[in-house]
C-alpha positions in Angstrom: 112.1 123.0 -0.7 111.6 119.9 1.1 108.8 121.2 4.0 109.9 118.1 6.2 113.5 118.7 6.1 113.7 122.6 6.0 115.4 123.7 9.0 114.2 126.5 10.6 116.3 129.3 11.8 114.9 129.4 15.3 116.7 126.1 16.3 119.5 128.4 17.1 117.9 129.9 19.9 116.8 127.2 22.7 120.4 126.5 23.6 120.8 130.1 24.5 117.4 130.8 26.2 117.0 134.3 26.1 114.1 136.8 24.9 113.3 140.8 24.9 111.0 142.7 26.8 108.0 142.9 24.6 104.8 144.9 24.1 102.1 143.8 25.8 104.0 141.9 28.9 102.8 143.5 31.6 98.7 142.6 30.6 99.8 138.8 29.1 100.7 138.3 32.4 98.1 140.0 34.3 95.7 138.3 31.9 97.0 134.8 32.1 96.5 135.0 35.9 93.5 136.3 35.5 91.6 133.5 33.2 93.8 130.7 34.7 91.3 129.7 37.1 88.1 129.9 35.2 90.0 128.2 32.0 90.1 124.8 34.1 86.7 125.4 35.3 84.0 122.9 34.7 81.3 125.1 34.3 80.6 129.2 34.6 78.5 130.6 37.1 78.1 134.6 37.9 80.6 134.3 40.6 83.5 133.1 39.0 82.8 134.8 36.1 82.2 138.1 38.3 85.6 137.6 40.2 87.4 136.6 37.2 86.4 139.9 35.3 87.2 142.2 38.3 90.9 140.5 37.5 90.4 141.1 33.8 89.1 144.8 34.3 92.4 145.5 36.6 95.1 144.2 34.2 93.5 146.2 31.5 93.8 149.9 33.8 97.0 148.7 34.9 97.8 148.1 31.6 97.4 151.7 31.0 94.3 151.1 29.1 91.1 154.3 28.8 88.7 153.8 31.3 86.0 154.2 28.5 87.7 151.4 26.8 87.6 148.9 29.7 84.4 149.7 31.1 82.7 149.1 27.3 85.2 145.5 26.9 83.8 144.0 30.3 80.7 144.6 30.0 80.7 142.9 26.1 82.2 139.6 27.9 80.1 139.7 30.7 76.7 140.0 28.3 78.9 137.0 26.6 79.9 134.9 28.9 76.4 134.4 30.8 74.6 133.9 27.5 73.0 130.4 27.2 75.7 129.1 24.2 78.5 129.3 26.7 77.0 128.1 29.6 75.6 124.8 27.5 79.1 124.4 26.1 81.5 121.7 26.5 84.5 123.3 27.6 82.8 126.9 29.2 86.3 127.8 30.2 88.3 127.8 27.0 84.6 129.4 25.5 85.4 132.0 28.0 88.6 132.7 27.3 87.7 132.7 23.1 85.3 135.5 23.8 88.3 137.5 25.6 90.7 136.8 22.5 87.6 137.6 20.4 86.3 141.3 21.7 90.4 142.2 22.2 90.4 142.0 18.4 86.8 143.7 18.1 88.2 146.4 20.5 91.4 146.9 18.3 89.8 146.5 14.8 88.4 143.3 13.3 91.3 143.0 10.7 94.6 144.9 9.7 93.7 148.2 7.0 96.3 148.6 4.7 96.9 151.4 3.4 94.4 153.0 0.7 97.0 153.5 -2.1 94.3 153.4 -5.2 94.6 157.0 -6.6 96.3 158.5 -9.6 100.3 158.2 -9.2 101.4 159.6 -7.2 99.6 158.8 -4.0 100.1 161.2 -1.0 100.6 160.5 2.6 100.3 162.9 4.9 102.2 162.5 8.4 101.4 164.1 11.4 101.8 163.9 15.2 103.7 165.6 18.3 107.6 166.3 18.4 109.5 163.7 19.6 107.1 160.7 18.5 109.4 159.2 15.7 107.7 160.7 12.9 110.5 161.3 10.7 111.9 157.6 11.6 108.8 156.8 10.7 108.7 158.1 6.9 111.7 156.6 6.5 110.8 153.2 7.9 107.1 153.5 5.6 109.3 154.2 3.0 111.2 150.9 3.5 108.1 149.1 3.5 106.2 150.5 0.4 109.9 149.9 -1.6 110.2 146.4 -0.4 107.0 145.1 -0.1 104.9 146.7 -1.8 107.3 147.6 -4.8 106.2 151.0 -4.8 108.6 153.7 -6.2 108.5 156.1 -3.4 109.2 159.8 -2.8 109.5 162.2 0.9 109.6 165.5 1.6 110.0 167.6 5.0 107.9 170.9 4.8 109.2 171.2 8.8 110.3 174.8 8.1 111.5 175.1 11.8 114.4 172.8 12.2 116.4 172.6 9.9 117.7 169.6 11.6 114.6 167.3 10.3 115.2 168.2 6.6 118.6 167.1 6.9 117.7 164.1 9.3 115.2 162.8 6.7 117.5 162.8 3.6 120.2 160.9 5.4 117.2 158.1 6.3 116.1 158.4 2.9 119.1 157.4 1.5 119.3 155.0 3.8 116.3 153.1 2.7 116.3 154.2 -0.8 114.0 156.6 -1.1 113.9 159.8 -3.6 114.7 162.6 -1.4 113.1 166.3 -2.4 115.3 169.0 -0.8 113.4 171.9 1.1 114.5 174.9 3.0 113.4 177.1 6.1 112.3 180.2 4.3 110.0 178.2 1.9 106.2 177.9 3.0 105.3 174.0 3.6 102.2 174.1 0.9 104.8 175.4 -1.2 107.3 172.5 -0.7 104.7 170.0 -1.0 103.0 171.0 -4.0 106.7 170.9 -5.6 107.4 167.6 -4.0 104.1 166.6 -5.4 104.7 168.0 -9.0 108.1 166.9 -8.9 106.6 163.4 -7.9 104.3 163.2 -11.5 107.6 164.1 -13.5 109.7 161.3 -11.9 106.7 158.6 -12.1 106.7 157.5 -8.6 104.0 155.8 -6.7 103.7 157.7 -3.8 105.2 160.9 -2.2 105.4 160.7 1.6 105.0 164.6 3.6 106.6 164.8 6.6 105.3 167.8 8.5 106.7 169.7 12.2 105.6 168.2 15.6 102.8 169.9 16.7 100.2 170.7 19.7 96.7 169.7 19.2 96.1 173.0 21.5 98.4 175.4 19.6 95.7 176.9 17.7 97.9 178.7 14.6 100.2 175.0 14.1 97.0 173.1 13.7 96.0 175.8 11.4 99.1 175.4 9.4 98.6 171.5 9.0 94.5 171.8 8.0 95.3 174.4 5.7 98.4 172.3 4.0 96.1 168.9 4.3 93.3 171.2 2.7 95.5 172.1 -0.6 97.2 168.9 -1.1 94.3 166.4 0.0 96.2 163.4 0.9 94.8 159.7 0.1 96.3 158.9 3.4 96.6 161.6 6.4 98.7 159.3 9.2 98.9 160.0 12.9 102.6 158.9 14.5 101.9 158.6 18.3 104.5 157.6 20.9 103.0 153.9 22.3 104.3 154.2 25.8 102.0 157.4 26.5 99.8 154.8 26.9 96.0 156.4 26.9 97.3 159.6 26.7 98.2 158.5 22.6 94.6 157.4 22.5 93.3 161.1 23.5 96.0 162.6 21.8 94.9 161.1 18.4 91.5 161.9 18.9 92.0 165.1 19.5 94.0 166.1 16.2 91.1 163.5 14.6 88.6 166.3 15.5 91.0 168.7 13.0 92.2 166.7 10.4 90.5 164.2 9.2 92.8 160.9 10.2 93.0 157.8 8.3 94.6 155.6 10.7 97.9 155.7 13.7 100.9 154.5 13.6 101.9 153.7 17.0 105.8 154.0 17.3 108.2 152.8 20.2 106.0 149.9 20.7 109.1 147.7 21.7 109.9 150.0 25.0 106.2 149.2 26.2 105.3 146.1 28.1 102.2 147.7 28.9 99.8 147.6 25.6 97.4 150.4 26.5 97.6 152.1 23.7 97.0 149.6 21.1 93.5 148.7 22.9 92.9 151.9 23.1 93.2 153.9 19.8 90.8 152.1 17.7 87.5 152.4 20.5 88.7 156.3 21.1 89.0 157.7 17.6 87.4 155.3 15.5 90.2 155.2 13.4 92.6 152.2 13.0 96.2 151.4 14.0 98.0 150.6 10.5 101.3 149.6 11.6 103.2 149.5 14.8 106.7 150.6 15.4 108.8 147.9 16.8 112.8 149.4 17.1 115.0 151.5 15.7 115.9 150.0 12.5 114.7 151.1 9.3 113.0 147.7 8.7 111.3 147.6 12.2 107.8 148.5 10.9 105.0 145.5 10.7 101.3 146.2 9.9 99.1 145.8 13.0 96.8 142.5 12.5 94.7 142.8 15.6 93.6 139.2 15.6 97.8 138.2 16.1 98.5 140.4 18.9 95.5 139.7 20.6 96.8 135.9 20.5 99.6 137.2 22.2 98.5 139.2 24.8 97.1 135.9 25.4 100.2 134.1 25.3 99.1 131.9 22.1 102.4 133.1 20.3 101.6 134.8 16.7 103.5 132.3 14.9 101.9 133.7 11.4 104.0 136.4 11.8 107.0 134.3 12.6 106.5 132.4 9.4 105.8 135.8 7.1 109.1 136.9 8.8 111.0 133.6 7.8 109.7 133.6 4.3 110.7 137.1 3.8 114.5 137.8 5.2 115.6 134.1 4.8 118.2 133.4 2.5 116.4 130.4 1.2 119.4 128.9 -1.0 121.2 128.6 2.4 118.9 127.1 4.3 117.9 124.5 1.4 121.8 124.1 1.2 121.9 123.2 5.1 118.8 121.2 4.6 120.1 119.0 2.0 123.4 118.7 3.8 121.1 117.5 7.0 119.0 115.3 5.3 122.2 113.5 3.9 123.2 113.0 7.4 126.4 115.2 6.6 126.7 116.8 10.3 126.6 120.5 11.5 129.4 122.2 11.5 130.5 125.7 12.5 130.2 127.3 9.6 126.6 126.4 9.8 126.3 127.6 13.2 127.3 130.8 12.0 125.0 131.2 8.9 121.9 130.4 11.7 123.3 133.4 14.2 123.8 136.1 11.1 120.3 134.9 9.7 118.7 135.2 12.7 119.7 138.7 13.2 118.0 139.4 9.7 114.8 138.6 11.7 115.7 140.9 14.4 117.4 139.1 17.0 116.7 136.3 19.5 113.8 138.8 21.5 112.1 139.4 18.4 111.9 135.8 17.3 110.5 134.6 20.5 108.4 137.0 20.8 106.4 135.5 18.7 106.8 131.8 19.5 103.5 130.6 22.0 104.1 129.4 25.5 107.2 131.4 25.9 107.7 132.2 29.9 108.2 136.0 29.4 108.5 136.7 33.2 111.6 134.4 33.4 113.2 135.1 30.3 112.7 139.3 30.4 115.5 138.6 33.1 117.8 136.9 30.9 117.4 139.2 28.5 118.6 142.7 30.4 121.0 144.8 28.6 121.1 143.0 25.8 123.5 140.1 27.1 122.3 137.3 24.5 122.8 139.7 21.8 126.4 140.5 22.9 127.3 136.7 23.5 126.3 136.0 20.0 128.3 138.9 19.0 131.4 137.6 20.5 130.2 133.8 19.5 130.3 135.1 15.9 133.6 137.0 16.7 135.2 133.2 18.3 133.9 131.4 14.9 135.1 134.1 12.4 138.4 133.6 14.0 138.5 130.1 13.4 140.0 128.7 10.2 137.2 127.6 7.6 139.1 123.8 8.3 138.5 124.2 11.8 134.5 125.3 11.3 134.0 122.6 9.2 136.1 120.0 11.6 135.5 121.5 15.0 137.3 118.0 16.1 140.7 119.2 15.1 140.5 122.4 17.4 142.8 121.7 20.2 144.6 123.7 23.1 147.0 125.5 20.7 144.3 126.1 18.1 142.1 127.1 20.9 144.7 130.0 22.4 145.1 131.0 18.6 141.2 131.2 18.2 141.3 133.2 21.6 143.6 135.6 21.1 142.4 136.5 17.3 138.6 137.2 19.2 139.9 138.9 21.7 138.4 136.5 24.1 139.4 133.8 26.5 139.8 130.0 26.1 136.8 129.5 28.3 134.7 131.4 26.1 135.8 129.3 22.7 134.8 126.1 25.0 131.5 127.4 25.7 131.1 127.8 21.6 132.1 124.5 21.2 130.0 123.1 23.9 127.3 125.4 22.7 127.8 123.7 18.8 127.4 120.7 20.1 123.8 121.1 21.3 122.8 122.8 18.1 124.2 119.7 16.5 121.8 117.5 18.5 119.0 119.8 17.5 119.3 119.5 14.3 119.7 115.5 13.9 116.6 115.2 15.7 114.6 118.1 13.6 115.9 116.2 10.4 114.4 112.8 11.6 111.4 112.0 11.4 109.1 113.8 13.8 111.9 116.1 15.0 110.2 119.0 15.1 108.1 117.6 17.8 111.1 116.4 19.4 112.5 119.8 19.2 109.7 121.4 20.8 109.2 119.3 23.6 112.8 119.6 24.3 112.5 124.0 23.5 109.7 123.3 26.4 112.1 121.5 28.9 114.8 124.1 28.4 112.5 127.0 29.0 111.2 125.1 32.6 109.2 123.4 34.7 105.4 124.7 33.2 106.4 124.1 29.3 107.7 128.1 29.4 104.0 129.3 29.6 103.0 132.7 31.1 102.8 132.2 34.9 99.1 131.3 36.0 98.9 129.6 32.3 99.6 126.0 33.0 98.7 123.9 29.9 95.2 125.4 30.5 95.9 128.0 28.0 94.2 127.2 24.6 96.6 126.7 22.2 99.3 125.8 24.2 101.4 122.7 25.6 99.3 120.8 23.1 96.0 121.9 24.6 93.5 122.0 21.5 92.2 125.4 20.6 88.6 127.1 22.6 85.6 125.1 20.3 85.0 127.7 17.3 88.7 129.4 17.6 90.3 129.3 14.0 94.1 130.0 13.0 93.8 132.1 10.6 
């Protein structure tokens, strides 16, 4: 496809300015204040750099992160920052702020660790963790991932022998995803069913059975005893930990301790969207010495993403993680449509309705508006958290969607011949009000204009600056921010900082 005239899905969003409430808010924010300051700084002396890391070492507690954790990251930047290369350099404030980014990915794990699926089909995965953390979600949701991405042929098993409920709960999600389910029952043992699930794994050539065991209490001496006992006989290439994110440090210590049984692989932190805070993620890796393989981020089958600790610390410090965006884009686009809508751009054929549509249901293949800026840089997420609340943008697109699926496919592809009578007709079929089929119209309109100027040359430019003036006044940065931050409002990156 035509790189200059693709046009991305994410045009659809800036005349609706909204966002989620996202992981890692609370410390963005807290951090951005922080380094805004010393960013602009002309040069760093042990004052400023001493008052800006008291700020630093405060949004990282109240950020729910270990005190072990935070005492070891401040004292790395401080050693850092009053070394001789950072003093001498050009720009000490942005080097500053570099060595943040760089020891928040050190502190979470250099790079993402996929999962270590080299053995002899099929490969085993153990998963463990307390009740009520999303494991079983979780299987279902790795099971999605292996299928789809990896092209793994995949198999799971409960050996929960104590509710019947979570044998039943994982066969409806593994139909769901399509995955092989293997039925179990309550009076079998657990190294029973798994050794069966196993065996029946080898006979139906799959790549890789996936054991979901009970919650458990690292203190409940005879339930850990069951799990080393079961890990013991099957001897999994992969032994997971699910942990509920917004426990905050408590997931850290909580991972550590069943670490000390069973010997862990990596965490999965789940619920990741319902925590603003982040503590957790910066914490894991430094408490267990194990890494976090994949973060859960809804409630969706499909809302599993491996954790790349270089990306989320760019956006913790509000430098977007764009990669993501585009991995996203490349995978759930429907690409014929959007070459389609290119071509018809390029040709200067218009933007009709119809098109409007396809944007809204392909954006929700990406997870919504929240998700999607999310991961855009710059994005004010203390003014847009508000416009977010309940899930209002979601809705309106929900009843925009309802307004243009009411609509003749004459009248979405010649919004110009919708008129009063149309207009009560298009009303009445939504189940909406003839204000509300203005506002689409009127909301059309701008999406229209977005698109002419993304299809001219330079228009994605154009469409940024003008993403910037919709989002206000400071170019939608994090407050504090400015255009200090590197790597936003067109500020070139700290000397040395790659996009990777």
């Amino acid at each position: 496809m035509d790189r200059g005239a693709q046009p991305p899905i994410i045009a659809g969003l800036f005349p609706l300015v909204s966002v989620g409430v996202f992981m890692f808010d609370n410390l963005s924010d807290r951090l951005g204040h922080s380094l805004r300051n010393i960013t602009g700084s002309g040069r760093l002396t042990e004052d400023n750099i001493k008052d800006t890391l008291r700020e630093v070492r405060m949004a990282l507690l109240e950020a729910d992160v270990a005190l072990p954790v935070v005492k070891d990251f401040i004292e790395r930047i401080r050693e850092q920052a009053l070394g001789q290369e950072v003093m001498k350099a050009l720009a000490p404030g942005q080097a500053f702020v570099k060595i943040v980014h760089d020891e928040l990915v050190r502190t979470m794990g250099d790079a993402n660790e996929s999962l270590n699926l080299a053995a002899l089909p099929p490969a085993v995965i153990l998963m463990a963790g307390l009740q009520g953390a999303g494991k079983t979600t979780t299987v279902a949701k790795l099971a999605r991932f292996l299928k789809e991405r990896e092209k793994k042929k995949v198999l799971v098993v409960s050996v929960d022998v104590y509710r019947p409920a979570a044998i039943k709960q994982l066969e409806t999600v593994a139909a769901e995803v399509g995955a092989i389910f293997f039925p179990s029952s309550i009076d079998q043992k657990p190294i029973d069913i798994a050794r069966a699930a196993i065996a029946e794994g080898k006979l139906k050539f799959v790549d890789v059975v996936i054991i979901d065991t009970a919650g458990r209490l690292h203190v409940d001496d005879e339930m850990m005893g069951e799990i080393k006992q079961l890990h013991a006989a099957i001897n999994p290439v992969e032994t997971l930990f699910v942990v509920d994110a917004m426990t905050g440090q408590d997931a850290a210590n909580t991972a550590k301790a069943f670490n000390e049984a069973l010997p862990l692989t990596g965490v999965i932190l789940t619920k990741t969207d319902g925590d603003a805070r982040g503590g957790a993620a910066l914490s894991v890796r430094m408490i267990t010495g194990k890494p976090v393989k994949f973060l859960g981020i809804g409630e969706k089958t499909d809302a599993l993403e491996p954790f790349y600790p270089e990306r989320v610390a760019s956006r913790i410090l509000g430098m977007g993680d764009v990669l993501s965006l585009v991995e996203e884009v490349e995978r759930k686009i429907d690409k014929e449509k959007a070459e389609k809508l290119a071509s018809k751009l390029k040709k200067g054929k218009g933007f009709d309705l119809q098109d409007m549509l396809d944007q809204f249901q392909q954006m929700r293949n990406l997870g919504g508006m929240g998700s999607l800026l999310d991961k855009l840089p710059g994005v004010n997420t203390a003014q847009l958290q508000q416009a977010m609340a309940g899930g209002a943008p979601e809705k309106e697109m929900k009843k925009t969607e309802a307004i243009i699926l009411s609509m003749t496919m004459k009248e979405r592809r010649k919004p110009d011949l919708i008129n009063g009578s149309r207009k009560r007709r298009i009303a009445a079929g939504s189940g909406t009000q003839i204000q509300d089929v203005n506002r689409v119209l009127k909301q059309h309109l701008q999406m229209e204009k977005m698109m002419k100027k993304m299809s001219s040359p330079g228009g994605m430019m154009k469409m940024m600056r003008g993403m910037q003036g919709m989002m206000g006044g400071g170019g939608g940065m994090p407050p504090g921010m400015g255009g200090g931050m590197p790597g936003a409002g067109g500020m070139s990156l700290p000397p040395g900082f790659k996009k990777k």
